[in-house]
Structure formats: C-alpha cells, structure tokens
C-alpha positions as CSV (number, residue, x, y, z in Angstrom):
1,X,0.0,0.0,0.0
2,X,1.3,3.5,-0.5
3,X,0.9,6.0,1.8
4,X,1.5,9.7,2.7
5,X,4.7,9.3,3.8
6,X,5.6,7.3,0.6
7,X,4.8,10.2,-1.6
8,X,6.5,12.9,0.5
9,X,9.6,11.1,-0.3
10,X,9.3,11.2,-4.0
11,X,11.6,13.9,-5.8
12,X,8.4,15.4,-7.2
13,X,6.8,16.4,-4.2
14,X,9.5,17.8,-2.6
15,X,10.4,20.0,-5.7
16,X,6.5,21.2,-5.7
17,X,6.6,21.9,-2.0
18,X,9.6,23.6,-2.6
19,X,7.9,25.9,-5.0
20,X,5.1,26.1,-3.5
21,X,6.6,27.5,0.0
22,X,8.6,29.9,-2.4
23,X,5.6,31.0,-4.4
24,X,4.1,31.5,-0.4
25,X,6.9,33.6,0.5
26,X,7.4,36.4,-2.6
27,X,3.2,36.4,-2.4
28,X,3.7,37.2,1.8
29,X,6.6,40.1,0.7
30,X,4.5,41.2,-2.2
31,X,1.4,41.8,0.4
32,X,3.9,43.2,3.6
33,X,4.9,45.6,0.7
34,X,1.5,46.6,-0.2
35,X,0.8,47.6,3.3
36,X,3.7,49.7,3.9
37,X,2.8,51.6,1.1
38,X,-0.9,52.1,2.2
39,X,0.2,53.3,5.5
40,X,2.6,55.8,4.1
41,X,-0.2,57.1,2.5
42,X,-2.5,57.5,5.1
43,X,0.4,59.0,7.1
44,X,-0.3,62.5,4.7
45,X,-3.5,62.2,5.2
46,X,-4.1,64.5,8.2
47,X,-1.4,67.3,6.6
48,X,-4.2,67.1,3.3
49,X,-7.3,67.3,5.8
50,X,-5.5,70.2,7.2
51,X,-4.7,72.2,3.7
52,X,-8.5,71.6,3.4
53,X,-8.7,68.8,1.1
54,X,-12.3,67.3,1.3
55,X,-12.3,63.2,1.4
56,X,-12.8,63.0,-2.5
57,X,-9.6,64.7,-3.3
58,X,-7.7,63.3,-1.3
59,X,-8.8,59.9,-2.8
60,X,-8.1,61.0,-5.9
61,X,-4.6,62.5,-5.3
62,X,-3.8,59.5,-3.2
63,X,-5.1,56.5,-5.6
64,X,-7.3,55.6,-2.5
65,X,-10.9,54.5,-2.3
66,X,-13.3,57.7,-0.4
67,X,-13.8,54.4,1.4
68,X,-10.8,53.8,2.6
69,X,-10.4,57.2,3.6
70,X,-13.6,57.6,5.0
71,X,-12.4,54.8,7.6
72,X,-9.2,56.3,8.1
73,X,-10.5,60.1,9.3
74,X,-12.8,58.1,11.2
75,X,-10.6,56.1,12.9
76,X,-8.6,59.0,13.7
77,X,-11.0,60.6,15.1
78,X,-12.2,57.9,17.5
C-alpha cells in the first residue's frame, strides 16, 4: 500500500513543495509591501485634511478608495 509518507519522499513532491513554499513567500513580501505603502499614505492624510482637502480629493490624489479614507478620518477621530 502507498501512503502519505511514501509520496512525501518522492523527488516530485518535494520540488513542488519547494515551490510552492517559495511562491508562499514572494506572495507574503508582495502583500507586507502593499501595506507599507498604504500606510505611508494615510500618514499624509491628516497634513491634506488640514490644507482643506475634502475626502474625495484626497482619494483621488492618493489612488485611495473615499472608502478607505472615510475609515481612516474616522478612525482617527475615534
């Protein structure tokens, strides 16, 4: 009978789990980089509220969703 153990032996699986766990780690970097970059833009947010920017340009000048910053001011506010 073959089992689980059998398989995991096999040069085939190992070089798909290989990629697989590499594919799992540039998508994790890809998404940690996508975060930094929406917090650096909600870090200007407040200096933009301040000029007297309303929410939608803002947005616009910050490739946001009103949305987003919607939730933002509010959670600064809170």
């Amino acid at each position: 009978m073959f089992y689980l153990r059998d398989l995991k032996k096999t040069r085939f699986y190992q070089e798909a789990f290989l990629k697989g766990k590499e594919q799992g780690l540039k998508e994790g970097k890809l998404e940690v980089q996508q975060e930094a970059i929406l917090l650096e833009k909600f870090s200007v947010v407040p200096n933009l509220i301040n000029l007297g920017l309303t929410v939608e340009q803002i947005a616009l000048a910050m490739e946001l969703q009103v949305e987003q910053v919607s939730q933002f001011i509010d959670g600064e506010n809170n």
